[in-house]
N, CA, C, O and CB atoms as a CASP TS submission, in Angstrom:
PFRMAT TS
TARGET T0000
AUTHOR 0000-0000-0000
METHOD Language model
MODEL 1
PARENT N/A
ATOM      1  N   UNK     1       1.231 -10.539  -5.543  1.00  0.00           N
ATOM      2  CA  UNK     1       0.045  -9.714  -5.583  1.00  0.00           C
ATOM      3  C   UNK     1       0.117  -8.800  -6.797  1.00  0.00           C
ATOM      4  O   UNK     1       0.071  -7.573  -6.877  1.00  0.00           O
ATOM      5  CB  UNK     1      -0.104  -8.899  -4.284  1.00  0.00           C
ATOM      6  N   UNK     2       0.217  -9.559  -7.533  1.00  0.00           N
ATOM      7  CA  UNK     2       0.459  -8.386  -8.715  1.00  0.00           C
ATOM      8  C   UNK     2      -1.288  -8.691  -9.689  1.00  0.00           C
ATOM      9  O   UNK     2      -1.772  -9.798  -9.928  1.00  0.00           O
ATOM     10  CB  UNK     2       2.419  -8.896 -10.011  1.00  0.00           C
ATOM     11  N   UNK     3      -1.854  -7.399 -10.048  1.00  0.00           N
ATOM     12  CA  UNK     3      -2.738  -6.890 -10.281  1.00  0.00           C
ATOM     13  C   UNK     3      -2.635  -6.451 -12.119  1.00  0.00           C
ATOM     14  O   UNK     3      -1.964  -5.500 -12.522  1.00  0.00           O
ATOM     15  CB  UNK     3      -2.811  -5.876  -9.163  1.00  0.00           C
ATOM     16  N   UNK     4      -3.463  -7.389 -13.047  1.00  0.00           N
ATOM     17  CA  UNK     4      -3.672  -7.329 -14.253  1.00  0.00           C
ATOM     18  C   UNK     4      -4.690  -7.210 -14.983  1.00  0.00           C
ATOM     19  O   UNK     4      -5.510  -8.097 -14.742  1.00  0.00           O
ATOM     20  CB  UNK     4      -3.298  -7.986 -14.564  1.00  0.00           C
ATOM     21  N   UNK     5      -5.067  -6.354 -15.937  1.00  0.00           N
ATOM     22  CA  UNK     5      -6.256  -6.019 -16.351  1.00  0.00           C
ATOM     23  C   UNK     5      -6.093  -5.809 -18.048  1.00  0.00           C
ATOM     24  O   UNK     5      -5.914  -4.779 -18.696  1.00  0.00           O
ATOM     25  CB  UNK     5      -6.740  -4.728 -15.491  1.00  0.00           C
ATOM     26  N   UNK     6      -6.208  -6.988 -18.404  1.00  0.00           N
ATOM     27  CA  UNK     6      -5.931  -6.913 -20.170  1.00  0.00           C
ATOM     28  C   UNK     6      -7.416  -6.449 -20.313  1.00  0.00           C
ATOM     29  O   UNK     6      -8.464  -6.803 -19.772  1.00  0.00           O
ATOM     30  CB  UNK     6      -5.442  -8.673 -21.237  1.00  0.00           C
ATOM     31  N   UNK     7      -7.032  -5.345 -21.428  1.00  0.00           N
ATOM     32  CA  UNK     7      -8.141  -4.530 -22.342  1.00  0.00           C
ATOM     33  C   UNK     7      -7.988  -5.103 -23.737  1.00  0.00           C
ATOM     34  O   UNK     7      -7.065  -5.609 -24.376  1.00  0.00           O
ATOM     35  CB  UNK     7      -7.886  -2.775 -22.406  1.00  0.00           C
ATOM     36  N   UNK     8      -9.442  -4.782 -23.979  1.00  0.00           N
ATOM     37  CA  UNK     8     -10.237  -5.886 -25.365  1.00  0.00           C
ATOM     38  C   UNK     8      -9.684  -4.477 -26.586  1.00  0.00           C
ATOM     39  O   UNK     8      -9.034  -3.443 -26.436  1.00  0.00           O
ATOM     40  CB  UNK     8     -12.909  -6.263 -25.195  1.00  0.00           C
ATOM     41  N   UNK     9     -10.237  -5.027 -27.551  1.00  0.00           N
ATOM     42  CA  UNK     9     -10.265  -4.192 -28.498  1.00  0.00           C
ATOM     43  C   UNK     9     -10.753  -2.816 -28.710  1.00  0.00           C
ATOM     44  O   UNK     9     -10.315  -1.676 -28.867  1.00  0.00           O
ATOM     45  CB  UNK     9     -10.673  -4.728 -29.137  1.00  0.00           C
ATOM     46  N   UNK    10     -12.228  -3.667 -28.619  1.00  0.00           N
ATOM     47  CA  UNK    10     -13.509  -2.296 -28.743  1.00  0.00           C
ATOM     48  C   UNK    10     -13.499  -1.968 -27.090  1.00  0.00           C
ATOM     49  O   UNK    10     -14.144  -0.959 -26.807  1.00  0.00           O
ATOM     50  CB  UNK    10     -15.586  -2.929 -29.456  1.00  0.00           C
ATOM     51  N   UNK    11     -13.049  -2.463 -26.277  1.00  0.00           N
ATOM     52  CA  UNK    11     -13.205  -2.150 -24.737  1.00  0.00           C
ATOM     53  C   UNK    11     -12.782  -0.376 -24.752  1.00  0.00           C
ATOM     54  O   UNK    11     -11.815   0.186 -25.266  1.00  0.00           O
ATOM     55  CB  UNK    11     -11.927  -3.310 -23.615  1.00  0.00           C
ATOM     56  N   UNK    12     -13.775   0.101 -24.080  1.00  0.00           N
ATOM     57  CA  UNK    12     -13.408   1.551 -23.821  1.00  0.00           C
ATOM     58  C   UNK    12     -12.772   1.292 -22.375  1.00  0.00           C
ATOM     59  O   UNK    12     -13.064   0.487 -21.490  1.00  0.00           O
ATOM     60  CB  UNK    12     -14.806   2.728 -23.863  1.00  0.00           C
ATOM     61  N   UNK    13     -11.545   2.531 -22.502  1.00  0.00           N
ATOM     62  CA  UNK    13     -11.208   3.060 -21.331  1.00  0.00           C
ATOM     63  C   UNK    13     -11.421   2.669 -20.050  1.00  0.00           C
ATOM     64  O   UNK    13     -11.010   1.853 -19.225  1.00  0.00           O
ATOM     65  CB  UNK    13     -11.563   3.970 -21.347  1.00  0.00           C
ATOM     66  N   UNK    14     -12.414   3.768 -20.215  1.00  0.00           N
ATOM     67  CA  UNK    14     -13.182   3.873 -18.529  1.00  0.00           C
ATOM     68  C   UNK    14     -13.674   2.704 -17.908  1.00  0.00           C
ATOM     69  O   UNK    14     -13.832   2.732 -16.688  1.00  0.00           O
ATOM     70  CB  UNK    14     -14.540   4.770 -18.462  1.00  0.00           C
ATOM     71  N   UNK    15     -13.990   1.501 -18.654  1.00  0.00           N
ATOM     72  CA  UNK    15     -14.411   0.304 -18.107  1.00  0.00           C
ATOM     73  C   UNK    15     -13.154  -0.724 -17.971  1.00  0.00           C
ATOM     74  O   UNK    15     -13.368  -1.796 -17.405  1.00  0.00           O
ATOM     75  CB  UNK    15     -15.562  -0.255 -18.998  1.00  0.00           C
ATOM     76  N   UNK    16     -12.111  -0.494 -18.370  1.00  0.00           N
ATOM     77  CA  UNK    16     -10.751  -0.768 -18.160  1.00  0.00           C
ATOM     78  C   UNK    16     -10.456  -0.456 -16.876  1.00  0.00           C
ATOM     79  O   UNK    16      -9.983  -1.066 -15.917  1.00  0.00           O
ATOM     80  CB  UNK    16      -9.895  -0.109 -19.028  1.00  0.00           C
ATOM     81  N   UNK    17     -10.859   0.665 -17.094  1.00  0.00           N
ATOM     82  CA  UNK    17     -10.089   1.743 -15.363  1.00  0.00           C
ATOM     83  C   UNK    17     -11.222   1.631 -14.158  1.00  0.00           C
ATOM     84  O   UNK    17     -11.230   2.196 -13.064  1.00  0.00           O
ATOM     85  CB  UNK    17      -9.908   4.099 -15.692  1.00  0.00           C
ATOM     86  N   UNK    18     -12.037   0.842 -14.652  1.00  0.00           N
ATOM     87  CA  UNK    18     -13.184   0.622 -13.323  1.00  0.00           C
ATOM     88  C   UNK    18     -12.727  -0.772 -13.275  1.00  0.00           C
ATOM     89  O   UNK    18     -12.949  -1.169 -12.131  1.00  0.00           O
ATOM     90  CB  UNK    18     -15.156   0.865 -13.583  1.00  0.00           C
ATOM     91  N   UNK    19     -12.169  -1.742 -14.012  1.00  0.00           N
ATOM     92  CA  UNK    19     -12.147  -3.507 -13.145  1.00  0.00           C
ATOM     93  C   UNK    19     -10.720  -2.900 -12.486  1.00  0.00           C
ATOM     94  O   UNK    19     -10.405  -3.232 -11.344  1.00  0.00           O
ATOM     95  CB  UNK    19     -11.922  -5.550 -14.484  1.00  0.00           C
ATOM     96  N   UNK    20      -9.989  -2.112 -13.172  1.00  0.00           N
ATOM     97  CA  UNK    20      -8.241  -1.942 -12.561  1.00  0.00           C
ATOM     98  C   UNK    20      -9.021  -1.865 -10.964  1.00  0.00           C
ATOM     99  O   UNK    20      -9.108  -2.773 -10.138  1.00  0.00           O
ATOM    100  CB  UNK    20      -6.958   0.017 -13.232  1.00  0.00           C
ATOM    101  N   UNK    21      -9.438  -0.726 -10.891  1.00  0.00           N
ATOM    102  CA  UNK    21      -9.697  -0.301  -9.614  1.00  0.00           C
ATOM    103  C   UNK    21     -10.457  -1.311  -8.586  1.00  0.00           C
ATOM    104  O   UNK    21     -10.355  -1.263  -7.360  1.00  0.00           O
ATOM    105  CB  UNK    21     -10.438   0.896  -9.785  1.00  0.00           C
ATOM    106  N   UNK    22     -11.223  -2.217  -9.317  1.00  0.00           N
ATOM    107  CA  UNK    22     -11.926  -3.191  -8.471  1.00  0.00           C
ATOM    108  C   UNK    22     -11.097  -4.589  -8.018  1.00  0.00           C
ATOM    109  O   UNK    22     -11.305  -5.337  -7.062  1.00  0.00           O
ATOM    110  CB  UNK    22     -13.206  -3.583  -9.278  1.00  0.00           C
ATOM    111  N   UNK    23     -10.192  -4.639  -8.960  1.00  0.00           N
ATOM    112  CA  UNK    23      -9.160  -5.668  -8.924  1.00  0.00           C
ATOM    113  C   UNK    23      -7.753  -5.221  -8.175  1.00  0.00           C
ATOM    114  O   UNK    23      -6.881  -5.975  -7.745  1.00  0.00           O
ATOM    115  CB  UNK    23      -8.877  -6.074 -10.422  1.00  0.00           C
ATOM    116  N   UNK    24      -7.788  -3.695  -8.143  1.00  0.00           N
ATOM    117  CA  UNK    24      -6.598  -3.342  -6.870  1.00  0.00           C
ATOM    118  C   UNK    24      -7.980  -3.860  -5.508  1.00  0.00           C
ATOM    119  O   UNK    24      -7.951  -5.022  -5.102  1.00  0.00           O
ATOM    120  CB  UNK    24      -5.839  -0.892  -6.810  1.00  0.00           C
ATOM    121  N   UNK    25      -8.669  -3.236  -5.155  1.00  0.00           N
ATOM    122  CA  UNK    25      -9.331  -2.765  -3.827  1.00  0.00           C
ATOM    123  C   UNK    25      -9.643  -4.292  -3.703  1.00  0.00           C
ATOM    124  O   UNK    25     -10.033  -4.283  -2.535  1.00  0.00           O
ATOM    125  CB  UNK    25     -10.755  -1.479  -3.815  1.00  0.00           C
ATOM    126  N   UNK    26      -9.747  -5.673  -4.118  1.00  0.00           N
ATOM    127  CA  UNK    26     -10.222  -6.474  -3.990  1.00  0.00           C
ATOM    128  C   UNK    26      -8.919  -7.390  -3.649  1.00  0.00           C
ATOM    129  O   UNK    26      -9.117  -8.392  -2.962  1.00  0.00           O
ATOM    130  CB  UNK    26     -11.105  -6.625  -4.963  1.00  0.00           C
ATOM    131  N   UNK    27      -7.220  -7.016  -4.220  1.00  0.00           N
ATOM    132  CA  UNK    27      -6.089  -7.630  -3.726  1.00  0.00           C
ATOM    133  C   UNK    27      -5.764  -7.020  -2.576  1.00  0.00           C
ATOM    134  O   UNK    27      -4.736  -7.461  -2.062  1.00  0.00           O
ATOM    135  CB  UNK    27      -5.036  -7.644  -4.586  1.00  0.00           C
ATOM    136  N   UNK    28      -6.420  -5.963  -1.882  1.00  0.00           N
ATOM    137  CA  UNK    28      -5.654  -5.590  -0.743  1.00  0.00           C
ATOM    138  C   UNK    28      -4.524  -4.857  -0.502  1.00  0.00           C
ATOM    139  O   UNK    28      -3.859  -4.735   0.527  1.00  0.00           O
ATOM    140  CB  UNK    28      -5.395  -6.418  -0.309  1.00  0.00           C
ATOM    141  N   UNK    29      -4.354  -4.213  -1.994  1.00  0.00           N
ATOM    142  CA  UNK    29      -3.268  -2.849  -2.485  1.00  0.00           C
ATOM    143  C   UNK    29      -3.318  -2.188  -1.265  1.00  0.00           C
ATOM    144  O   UNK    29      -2.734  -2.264  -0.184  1.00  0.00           O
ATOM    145  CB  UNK    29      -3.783  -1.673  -3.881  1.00  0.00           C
ATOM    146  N   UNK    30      -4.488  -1.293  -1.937  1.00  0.00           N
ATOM    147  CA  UNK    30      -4.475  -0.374  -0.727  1.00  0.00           C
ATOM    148  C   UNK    30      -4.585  -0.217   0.881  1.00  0.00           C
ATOM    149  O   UNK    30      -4.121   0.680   1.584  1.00  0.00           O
ATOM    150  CB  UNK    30      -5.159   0.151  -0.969  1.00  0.00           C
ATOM    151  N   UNK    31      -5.195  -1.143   1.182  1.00  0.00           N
ATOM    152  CA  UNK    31      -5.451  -1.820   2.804  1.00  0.00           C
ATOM    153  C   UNK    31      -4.021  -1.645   3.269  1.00  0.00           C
ATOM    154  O   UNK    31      -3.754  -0.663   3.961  1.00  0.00           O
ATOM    155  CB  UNK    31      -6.022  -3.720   2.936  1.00  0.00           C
ATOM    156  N   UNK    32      -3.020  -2.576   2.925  1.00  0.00           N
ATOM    157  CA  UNK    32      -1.284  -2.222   2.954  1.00  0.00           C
ATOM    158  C   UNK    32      -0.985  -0.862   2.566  1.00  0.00           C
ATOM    159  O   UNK    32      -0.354  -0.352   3.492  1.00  0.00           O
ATOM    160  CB  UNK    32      -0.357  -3.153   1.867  1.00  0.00           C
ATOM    161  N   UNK    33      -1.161   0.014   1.552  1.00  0.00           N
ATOM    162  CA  UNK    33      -0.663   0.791   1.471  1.00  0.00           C
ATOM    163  C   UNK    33      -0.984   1.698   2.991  1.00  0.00           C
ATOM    164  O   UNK    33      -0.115   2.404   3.504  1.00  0.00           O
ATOM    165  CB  UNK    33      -0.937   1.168   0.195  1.00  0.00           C
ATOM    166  N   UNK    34      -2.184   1.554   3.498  1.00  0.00           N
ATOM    167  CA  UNK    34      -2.600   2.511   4.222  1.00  0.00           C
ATOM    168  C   UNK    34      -1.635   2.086   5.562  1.00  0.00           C
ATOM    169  O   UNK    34      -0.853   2.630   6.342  1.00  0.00           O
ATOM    170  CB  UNK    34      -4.285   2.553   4.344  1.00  0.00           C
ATOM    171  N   UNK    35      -2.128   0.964   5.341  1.00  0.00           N
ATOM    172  CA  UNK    35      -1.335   0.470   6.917  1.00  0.00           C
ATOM    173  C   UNK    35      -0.221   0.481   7.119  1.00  0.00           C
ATOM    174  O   UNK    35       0.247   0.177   8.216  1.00  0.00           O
ATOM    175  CB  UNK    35      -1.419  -0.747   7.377  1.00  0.00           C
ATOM    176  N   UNK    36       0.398   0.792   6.228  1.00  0.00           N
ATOM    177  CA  UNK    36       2.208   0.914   6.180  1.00  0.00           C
ATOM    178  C   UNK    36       2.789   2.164   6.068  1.00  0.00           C
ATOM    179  O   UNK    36       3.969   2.426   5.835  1.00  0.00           O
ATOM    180  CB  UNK    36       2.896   0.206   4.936  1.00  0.00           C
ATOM    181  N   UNK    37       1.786   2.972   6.267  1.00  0.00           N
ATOM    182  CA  UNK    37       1.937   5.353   5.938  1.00  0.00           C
ATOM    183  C   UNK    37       3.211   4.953   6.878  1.00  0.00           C
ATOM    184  O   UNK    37       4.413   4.987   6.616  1.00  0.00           O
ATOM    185  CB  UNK    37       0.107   7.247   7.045  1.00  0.00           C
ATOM    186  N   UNK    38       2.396   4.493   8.278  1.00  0.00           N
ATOM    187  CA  UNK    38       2.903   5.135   9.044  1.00  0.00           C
ATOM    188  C   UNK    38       3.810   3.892  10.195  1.00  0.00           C
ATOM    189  O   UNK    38       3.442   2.717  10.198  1.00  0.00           O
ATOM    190  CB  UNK    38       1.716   6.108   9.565  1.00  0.00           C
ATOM    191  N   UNK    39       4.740   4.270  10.912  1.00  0.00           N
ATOM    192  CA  UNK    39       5.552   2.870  11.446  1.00  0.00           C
ATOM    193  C   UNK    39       4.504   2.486  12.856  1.00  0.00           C
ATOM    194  O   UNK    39       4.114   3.387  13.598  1.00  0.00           O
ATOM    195  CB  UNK    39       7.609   3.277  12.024  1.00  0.00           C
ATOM    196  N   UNK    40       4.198   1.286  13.039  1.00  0.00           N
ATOM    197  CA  UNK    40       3.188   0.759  13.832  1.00  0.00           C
ATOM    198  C   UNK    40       4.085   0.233  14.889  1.00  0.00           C
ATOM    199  O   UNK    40       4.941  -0.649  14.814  1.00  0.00           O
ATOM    200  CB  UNK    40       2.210  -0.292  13.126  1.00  0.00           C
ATOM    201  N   UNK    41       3.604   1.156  16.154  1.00  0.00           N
ATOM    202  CA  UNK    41       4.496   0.082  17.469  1.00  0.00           C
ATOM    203  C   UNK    41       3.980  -0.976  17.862  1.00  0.00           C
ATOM    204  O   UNK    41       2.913  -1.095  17.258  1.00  0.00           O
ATOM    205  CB  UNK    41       4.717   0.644  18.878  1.00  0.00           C
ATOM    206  N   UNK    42       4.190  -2.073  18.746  1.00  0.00           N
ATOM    207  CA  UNK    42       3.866  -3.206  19.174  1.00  0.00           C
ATOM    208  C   UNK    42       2.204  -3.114  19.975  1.00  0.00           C
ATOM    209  O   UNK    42       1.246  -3.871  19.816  1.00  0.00           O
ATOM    210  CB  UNK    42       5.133  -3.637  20.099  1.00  0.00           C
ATOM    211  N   UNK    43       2.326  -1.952  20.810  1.00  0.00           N
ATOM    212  CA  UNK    43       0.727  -1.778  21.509  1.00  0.00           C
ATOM    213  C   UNK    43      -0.075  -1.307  19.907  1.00  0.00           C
ATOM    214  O   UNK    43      -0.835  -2.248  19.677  1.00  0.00           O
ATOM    215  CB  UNK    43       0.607  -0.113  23.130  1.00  0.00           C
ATOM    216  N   UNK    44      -0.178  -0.491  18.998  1.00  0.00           N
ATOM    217  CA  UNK    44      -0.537  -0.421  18.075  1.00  0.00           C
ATOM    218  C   UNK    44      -1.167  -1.713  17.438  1.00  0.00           C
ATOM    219  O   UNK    44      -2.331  -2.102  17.346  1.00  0.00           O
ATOM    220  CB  UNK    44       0.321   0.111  17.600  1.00  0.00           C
ATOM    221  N   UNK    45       0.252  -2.321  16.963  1.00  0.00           N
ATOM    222  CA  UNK    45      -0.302  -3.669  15.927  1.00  0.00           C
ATOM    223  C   UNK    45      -1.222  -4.663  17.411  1.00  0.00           C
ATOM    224  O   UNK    45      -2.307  -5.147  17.089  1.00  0.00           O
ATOM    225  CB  UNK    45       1.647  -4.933  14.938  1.00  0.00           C
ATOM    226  N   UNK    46      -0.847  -4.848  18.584  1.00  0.00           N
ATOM    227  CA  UNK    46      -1.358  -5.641  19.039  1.00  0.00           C
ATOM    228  C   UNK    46      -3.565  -4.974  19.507  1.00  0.00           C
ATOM    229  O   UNK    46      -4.517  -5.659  19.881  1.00  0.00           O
ATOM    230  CB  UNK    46      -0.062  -6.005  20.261  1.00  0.00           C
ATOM    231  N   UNK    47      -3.489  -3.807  19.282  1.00  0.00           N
ATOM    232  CA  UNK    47      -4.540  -3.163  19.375  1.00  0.00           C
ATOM    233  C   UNK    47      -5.677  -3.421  18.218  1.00  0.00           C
ATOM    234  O   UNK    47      -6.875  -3.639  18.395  1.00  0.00           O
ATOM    235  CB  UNK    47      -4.102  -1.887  19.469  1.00  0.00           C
ATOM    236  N   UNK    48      -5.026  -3.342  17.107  1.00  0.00           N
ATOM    237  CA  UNK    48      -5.488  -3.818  15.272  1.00  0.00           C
ATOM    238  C   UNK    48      -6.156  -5.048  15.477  1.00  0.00           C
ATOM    239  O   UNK    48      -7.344  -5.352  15.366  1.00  0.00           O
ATOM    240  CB  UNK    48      -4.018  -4.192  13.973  1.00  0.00           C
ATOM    241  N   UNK    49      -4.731  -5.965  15.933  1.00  0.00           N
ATOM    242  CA  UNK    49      -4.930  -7.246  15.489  1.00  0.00           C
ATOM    243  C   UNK    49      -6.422  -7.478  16.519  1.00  0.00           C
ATOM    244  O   UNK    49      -7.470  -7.563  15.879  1.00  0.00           O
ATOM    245  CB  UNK    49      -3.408  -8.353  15.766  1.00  0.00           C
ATOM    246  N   UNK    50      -6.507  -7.561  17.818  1.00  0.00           N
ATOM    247  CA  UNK    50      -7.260  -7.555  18.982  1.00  0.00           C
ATOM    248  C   UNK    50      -8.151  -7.127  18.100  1.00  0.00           C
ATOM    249  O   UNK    50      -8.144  -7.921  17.159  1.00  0.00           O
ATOM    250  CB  UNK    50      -6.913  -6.790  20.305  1.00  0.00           C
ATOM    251  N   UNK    51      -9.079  -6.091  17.890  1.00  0.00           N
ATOM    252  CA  UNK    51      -9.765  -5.811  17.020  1.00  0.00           C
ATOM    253  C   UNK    51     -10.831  -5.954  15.801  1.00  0.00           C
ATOM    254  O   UNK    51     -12.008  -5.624  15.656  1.00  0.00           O
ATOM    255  CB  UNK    51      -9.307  -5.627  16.954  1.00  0.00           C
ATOM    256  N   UNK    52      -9.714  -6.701  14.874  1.00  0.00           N
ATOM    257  CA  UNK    52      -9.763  -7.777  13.464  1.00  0.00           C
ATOM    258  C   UNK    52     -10.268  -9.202  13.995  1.00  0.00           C
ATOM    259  O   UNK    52     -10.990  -9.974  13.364  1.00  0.00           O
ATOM    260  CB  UNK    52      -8.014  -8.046  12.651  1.00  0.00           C
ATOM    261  N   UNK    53      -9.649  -9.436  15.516  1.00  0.00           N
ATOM    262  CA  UNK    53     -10.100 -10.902  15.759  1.00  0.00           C
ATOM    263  C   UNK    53     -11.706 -10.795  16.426  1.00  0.00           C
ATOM    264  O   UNK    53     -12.470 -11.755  16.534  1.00  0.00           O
ATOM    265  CB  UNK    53      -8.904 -11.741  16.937  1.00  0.00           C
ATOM    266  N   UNK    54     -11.968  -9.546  16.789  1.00  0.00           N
ATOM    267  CA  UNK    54     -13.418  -8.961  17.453  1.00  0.00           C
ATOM    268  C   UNK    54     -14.367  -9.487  15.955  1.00  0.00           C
ATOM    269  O   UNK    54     -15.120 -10.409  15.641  1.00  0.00           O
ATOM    270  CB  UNK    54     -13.422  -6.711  17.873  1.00  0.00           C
ATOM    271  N   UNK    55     -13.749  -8.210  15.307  1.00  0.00           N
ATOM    272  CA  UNK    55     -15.052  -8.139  14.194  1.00  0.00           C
ATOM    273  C   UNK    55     -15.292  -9.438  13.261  1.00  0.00           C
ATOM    274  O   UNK    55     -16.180  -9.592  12.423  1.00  0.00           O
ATOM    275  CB  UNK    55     -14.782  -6.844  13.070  1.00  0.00           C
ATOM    276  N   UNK    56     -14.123 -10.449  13.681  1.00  0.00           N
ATOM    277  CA  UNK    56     -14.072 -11.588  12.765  1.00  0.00           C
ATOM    278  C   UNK    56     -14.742 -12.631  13.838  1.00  0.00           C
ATOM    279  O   UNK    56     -15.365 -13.599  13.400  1.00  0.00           O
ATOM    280  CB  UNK    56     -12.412 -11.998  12.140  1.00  0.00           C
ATOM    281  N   UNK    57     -14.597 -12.407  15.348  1.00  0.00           N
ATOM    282  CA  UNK    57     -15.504 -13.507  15.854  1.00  0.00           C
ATOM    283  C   UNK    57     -17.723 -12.858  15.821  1.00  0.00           C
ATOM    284  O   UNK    57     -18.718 -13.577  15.903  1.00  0.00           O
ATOM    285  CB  UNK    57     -14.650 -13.812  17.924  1.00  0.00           C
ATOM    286  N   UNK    58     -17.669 -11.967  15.735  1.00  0.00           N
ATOM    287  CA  UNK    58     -18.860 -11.401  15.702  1.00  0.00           C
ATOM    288  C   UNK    58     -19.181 -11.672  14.188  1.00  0.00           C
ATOM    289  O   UNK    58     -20.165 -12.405  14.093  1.00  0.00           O
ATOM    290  CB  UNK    58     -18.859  -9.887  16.209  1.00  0.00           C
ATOM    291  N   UNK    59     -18.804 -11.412  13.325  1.00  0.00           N
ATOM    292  CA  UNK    59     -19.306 -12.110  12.077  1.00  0.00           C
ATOM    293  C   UNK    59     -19.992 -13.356  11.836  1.00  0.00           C
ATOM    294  O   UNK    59     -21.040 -13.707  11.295  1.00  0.00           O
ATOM    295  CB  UNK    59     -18.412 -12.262  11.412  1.00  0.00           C
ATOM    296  N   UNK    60     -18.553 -14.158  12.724  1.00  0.00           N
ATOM    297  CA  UNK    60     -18.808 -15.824  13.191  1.00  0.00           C
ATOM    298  C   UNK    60     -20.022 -15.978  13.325  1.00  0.00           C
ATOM    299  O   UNK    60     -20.759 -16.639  12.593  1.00  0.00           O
ATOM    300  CB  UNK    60     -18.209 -16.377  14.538  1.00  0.00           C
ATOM    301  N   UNK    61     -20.357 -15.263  14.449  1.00  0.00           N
ATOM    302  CA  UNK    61     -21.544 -15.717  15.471  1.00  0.00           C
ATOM    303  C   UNK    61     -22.720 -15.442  14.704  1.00  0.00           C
ATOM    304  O   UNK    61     -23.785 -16.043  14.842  1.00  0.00           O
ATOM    305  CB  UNK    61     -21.622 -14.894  16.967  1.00  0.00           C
ATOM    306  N   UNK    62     -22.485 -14.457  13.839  1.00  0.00           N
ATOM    307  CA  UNK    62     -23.937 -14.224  13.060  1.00  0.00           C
ATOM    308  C   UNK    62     -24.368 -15.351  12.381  1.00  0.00           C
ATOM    309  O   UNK    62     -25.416 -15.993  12.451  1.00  0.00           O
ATOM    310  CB  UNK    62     -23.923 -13.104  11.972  1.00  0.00           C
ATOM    311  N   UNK    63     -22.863 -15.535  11.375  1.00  0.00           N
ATOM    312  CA  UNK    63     -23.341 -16.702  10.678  1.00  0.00           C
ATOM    313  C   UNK    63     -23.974 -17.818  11.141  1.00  0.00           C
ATOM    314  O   UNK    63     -24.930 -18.344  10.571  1.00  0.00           O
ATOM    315  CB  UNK    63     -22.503 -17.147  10.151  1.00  0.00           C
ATOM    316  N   UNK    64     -23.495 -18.183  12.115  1.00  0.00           N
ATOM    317  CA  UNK    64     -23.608 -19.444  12.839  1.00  0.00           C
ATOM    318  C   UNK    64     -24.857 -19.190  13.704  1.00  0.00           C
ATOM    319  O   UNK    64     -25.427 -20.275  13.813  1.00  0.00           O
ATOM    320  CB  UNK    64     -22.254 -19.828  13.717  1.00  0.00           C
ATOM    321  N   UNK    65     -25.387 -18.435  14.226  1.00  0.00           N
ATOM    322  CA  UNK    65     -26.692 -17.893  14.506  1.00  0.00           C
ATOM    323  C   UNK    65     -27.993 -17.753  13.446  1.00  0.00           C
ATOM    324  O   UNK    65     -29.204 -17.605  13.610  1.00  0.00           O
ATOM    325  CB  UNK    65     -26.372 -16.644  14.934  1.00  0.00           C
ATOM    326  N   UNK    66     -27.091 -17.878  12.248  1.00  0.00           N
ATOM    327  CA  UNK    66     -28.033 -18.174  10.775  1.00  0.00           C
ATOM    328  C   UNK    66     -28.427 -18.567  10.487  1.00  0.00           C
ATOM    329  O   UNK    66     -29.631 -18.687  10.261  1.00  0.00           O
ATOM    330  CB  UNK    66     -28.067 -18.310   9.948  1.00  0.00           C
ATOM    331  N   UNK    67     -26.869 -19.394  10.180  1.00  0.00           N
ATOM    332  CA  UNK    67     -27.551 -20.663   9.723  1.00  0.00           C
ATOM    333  C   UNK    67     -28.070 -21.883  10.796  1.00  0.00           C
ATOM    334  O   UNK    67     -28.120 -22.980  10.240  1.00  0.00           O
ATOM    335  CB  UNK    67     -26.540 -21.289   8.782  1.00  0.00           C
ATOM    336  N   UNK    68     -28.380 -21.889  11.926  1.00  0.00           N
ATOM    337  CA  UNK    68     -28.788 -22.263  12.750  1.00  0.00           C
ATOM    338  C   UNK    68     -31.162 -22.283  12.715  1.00  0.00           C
ATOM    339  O   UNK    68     -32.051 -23.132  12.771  1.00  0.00           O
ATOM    340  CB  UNK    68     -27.754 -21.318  13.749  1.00  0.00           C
ATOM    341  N   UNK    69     -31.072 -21.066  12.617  1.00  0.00           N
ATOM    342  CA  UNK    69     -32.174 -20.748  12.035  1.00  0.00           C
ATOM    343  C   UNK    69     -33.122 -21.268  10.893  1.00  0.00           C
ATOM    344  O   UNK    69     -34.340 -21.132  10.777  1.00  0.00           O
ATOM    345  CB  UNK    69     -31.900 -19.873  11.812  1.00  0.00           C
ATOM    346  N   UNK    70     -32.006 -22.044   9.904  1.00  0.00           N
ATOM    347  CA  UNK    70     -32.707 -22.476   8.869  1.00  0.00           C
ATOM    348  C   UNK    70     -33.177 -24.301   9.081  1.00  0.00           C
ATOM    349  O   UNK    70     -33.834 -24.874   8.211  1.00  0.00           O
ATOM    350  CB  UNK    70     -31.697 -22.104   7.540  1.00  0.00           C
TER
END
């Protein structure tokens, strides 16, 4: 997961330091960083995960409720 952002010549700065930032938040840097502050017990991670599999089957269903529609 390593995160690279070659700058051009005439490339200013600040548009350097805006893909850095879009190209961390888009590898999932920080998502880990956050989730790792703090030590996660077993009811914890099993609470997350439970959760992640919610908002990922409800997504499902939209889609598939969508594209159903067309």
């Amino acid at each position: 997961m390593d995160v690279t952002v070659i700058v051009g010549d005439n490339e200013p700065v600040e548009s350097a330091i805006r893909r850095f930032k879009k190209d961390v938040s888009k590898s999932g840097h920080l998502f880990e960083l956050r989730r790792r502050r703090y030590f996660e017990t077993n009811t914890e991670k099993r609470i997350r995960k439970a959760a992640a599999a919610r908002r990922k089957a409800k997504i499902a269903r939209r889609t598939a409720r969508h594209e159903r529609s067309f």
